[in-house]
C-alpha positions as CSV (number, residue, x, y, z in Angstrom):
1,X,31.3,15.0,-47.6
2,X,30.4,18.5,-46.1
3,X,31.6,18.6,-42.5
4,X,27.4,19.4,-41.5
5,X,26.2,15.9,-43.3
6,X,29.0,14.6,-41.2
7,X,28.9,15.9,-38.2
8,X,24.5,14.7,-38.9
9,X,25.9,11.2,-39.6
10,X,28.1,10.8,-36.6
11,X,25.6,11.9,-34.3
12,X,22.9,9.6,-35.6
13,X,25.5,7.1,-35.6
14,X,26.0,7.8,-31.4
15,X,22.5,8.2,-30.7
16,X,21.5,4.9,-32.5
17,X,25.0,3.2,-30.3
18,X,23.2,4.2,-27.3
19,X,19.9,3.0,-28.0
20,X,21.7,-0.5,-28.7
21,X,23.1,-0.3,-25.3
22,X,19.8,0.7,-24.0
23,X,17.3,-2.1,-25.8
24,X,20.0,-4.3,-24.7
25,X,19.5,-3.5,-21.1
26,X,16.1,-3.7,-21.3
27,X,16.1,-7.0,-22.6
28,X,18.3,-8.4,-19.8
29,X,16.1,-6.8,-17.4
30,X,12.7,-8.1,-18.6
31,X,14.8,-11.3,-18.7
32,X,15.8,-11.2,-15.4
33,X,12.2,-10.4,-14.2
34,X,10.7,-12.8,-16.6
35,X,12.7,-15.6,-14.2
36,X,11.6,-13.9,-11.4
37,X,8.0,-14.3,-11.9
38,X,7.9,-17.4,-13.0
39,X,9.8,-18.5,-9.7
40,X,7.1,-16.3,-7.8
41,X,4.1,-18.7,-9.5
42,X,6.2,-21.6,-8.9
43,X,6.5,-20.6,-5.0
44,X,2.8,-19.7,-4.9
45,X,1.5,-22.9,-6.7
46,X,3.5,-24.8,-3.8
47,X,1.9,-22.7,-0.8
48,X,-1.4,-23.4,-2.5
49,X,-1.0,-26.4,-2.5
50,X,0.5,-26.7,1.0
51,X,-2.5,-24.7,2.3
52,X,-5.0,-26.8,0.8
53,X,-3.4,-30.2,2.6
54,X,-3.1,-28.5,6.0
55,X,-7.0,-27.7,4.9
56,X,-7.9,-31.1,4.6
57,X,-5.9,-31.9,7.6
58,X,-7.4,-29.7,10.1
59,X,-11.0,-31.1,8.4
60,X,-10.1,-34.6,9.0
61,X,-9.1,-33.5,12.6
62,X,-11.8,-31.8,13.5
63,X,-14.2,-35.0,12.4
64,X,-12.5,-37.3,14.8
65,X,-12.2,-34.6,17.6
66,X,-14.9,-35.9,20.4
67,X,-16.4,-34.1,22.5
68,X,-14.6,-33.6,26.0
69,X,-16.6,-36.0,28.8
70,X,-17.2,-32.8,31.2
71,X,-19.6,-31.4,28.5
């Protein structure tokens, strides 16, 4: 093989190692964040949730408050 067509091959051969390395990093990254949100919509889903009881508490409350005698 003429050392050129070589020398071609082995640097395709590197660059196409390095963009393994690197799709591979990106995948565990959008993994890794892929996790993340989903734990972010499960947290936000609960203080929804949270917020709409102390909602309906503070609307129950405020039906049984009575007016203070002095007014």
């Amino acid at each position: 093989m003429d050392d050129a067509v070589e020398q071609r091959l082995i640097e395709l051969e590197t660059r196409l190692a390095f963009q393994d390395e690197t799709v591979r990093q990106l995948n565990d990254a959008l993994t890794d964040q892929h996790m993340r949100v989903a734990e972010l919509e499960r947290i936000c889903r609960h203080l929804i949730e949270r917020v709409a009881r102390l909602g309906e508490t503070a609307h129950k409350a405020s039906e049984t408050d009575e007016i203070p005698p002095h007014y």
